[in-house]
C-alpha positions in Angstrom: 127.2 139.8 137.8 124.2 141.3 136.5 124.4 139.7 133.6 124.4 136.2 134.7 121.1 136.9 136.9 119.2 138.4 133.8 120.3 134.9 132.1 119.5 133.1 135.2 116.2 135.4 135.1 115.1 134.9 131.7 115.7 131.3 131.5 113.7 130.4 134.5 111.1 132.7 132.6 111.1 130.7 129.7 110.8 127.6 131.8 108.0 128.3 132.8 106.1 129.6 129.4 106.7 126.0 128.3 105.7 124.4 131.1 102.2 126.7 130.9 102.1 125.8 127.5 102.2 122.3 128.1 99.0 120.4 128.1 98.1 117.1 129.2 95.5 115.2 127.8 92.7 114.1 129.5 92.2 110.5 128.2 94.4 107.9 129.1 96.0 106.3 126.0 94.5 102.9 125.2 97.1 100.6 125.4 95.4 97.2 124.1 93.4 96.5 121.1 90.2 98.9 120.9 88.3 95.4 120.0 89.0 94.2 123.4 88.5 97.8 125.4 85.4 98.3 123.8 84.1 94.7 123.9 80.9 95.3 125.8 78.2 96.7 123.9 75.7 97.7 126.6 79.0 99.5 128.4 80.0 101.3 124.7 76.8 102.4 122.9 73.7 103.2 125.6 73.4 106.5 126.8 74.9 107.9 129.9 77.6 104.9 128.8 81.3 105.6 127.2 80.0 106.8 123.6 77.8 109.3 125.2 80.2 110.7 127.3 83.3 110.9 125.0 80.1 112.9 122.8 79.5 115.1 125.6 83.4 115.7 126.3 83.5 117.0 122.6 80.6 119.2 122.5 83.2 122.2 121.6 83.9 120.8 118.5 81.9 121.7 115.4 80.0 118.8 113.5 82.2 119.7 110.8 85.5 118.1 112.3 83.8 115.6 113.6 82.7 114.5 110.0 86.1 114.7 109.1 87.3 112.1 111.3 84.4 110.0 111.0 84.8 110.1 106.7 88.2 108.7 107.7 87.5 106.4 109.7 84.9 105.1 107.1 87.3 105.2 104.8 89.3 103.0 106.9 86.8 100.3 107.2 86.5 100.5 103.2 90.1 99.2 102.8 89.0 96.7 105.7 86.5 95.2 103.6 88.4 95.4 100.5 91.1 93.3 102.5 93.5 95.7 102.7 94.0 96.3 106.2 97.5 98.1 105.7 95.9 100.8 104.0 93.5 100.9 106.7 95.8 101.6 109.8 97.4 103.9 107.6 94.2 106.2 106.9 93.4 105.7 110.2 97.1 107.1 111.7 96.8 109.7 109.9 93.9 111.0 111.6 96.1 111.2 114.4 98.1 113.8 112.5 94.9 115.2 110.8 93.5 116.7 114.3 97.0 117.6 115.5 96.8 120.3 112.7 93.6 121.1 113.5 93.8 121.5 116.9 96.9 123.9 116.5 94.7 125.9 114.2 91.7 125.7 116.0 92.1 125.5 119.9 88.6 124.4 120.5 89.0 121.5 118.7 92.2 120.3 121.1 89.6 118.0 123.4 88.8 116.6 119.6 92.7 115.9 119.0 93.5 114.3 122.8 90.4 111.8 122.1 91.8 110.8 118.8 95.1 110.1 120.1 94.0 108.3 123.2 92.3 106.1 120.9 94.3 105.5 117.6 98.1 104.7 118.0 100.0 101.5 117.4 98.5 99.3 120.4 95.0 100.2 119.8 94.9 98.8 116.1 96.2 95.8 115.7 93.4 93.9 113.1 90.4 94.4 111.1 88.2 94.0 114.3 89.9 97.0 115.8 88.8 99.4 112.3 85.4 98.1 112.8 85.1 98.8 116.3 86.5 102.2 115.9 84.4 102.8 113.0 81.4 101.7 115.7 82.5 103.8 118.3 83.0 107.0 116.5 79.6 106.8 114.7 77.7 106.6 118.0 79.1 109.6 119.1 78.6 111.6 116.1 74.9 110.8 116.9 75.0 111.2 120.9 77.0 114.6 119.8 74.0 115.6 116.8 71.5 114.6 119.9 73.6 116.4 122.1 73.4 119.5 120.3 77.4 119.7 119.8 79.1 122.8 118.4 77.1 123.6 115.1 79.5 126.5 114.0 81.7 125.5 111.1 
């Protein structure tokens, strides 16, 4: 008998280390093209507007990893202009997978990971206009983020 309440013990105990361990990310997932979310200009690039704030939400991570995505991204838009838009969701999904890793390495970078896969995933990039917009997006908060004063630590 004592057996079966440690088991029942334990395994309510490890219930709930996963469920702590669970985290939910803050950003709802964007669920149509990013050209058409982010179609108004005054509401994406002005400050106190979306690109501001998303910079302000990722002040923890380092100017560093936020190059990293952003050099992807660019990338992206490359193969974009050299027609190859294939090549350009792919480069861009993997950024997905890129600030997984460095989130699990690096926990302050998490808010960093959550934003990235809010906004890349199958429904968000759909054409060329999507890469572009991205590509606009993410550069205006690297600079609201530099104006900001975001996490200079490498």
């Amino acid at each position: 008998m004592s057996y079966m309440y440690d088991q029942k013990k334990r395994s309510s105990y490890q219930r709930k280390k996963t469920e702590e361990k669970k985290e939910i990310n803050p950003y709802k997932p964007i669920t149509i093209p990013l050209s058409q979310y982010f179609n108004d200009p005054i509401e994406l690039y002005l400050p106190e507007k979306k690109a501001y704030k998303y910079a302000k939400d990722l002040l923890g991570a380092n100017n560093h990893q936020m190059r990293k995505v952003l050099d992807g991204i660019k990338e992206a838009k490359a193969y974009v202009e050299a027609n190859d838009f294939n090549l350009a969701k792919k480069t861009v999904f993997v950024l997905v997978a890129m600030s997984a890793y460095n989130a699990g390495r690096e926990p302050k970078l998490k808010q960093l990971y959550y934003f990235v896969e809010s906004v890349i995933n199958e429904k968000s990039i759909v054409s060329k206009k999507d890469i572009i917009t991205l590509d606009e997006l993410f550069t205006s908060i690297i600079a609201y983020h530099k104006q900001l004063g975001g996490n200079k630590n490498a």
